[in-house]
N, C-alpha and C positions, 0 to 999 in steps of 0.2 A: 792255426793260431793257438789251440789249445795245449802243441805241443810247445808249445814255448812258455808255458804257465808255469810258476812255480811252485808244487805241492806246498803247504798249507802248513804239512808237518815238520818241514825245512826248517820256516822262519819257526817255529814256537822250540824246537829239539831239536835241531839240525840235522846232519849227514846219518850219524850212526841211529840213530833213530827212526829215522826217516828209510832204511835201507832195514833193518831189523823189520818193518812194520811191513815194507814191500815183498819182504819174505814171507813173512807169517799169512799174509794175506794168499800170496800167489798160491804157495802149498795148499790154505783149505779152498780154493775154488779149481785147482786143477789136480790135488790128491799126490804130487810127486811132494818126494821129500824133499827140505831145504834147509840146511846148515848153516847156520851165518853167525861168524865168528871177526871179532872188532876190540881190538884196543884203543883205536882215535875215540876219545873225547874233543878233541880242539873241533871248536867252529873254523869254516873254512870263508874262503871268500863266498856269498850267494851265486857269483856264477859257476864256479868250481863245482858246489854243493850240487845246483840243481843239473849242471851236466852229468857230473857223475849218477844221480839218482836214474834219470833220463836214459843211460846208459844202460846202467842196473834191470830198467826195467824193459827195455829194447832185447836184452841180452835172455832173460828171463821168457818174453814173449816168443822168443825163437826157439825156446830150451821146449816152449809145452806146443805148440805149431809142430815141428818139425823133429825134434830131437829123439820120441820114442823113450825118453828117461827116467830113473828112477828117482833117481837124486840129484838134488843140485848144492854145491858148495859154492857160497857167498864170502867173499874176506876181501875186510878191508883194512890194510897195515902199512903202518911207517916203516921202511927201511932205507936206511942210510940215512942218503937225502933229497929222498920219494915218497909219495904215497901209490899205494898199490891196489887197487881192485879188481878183484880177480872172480870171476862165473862161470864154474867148472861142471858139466854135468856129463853122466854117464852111460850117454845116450850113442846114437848109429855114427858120429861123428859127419861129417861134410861129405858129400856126394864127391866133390871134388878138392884135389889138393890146391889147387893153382887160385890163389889170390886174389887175381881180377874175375874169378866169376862167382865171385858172391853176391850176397842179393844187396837188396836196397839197406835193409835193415844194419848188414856190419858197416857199409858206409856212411852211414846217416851217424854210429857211432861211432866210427874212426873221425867224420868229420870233427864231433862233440868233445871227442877229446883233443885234438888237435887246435881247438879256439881259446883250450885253458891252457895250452902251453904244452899237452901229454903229447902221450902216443899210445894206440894200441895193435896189439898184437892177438892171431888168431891162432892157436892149436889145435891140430885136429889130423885123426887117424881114421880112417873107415873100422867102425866097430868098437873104437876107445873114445867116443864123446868130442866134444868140442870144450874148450879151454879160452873166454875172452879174458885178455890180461891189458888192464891200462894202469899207464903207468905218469904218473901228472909229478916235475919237479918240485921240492919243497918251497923254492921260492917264489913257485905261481899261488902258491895256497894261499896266500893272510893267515896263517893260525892266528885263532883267539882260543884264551881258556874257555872252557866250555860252563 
């Protein structure tokens, strides 16, 4: 149940804030670096906001568990007419190329983006890190001015 809560810093700052802080955080309790780089100002819908953070931080959890990393790059960008967030780290990559044998964890985000309308997608090379990319349509979002 707890994963279904909505961080706190959502509702008062929204996405970009709330993703900036999951950073700053993750870095000083596990010592890898983390990048995180954002133009969206716009509030998004709360369900959008907190899947993506959700995601973010799923993504992150996998990067210090498993990844062997040093760095992690965080971005979250409008192109086109998408939003984009993207958790790239520079770690052992996937034991495995094939898809269906990933764990709980990329599923559980594939599901979370798939409820807001996205999709995600996984990169990864044995020895070049792993690369989650989702990608959520502009019209699933609500942007508000921020």
């Amino acid at each position: 149940m707890s994963q279904l809560l909505r961080p706190r810093i959502l509702d008062e700052f929204g996405l970009d804030a709330g993703l900036r802080e999951l950073a700053r955080g993750f870095s000083q309790r596990t010592g890898i670096t983390v990048d995180y780089h954002s133009r969206v100002r716009e509030r998004m819908a709360p369900l959008v906001e907190t899947h993506l953070f959700r995601i973010c931080q799923e993504a992150l959890t996998n990067v210090s568990r498993h990844s062997s990393a040093a760095k992690v790059d965080v971005s979250l960008t409008r192109r086109q007419s998408r939003l984009e967030l993207t958790v790239a780290d520079d770690g052992g990559g996937l034991a495995s190329e094939s898809g269906s044998r990933h764990g709980m964890g990329i599923a559980g985000m594939r599901e979370r983006a798939e409820v807001i309308g996205g999709g995600l997608t996984v990169l990864s090379r044995p020895g070049a890190g792993v690369t989650i990319l989702v990608q959520v349509p502009e019209a699933r979002l609500e942007l508000q001015p921020a």
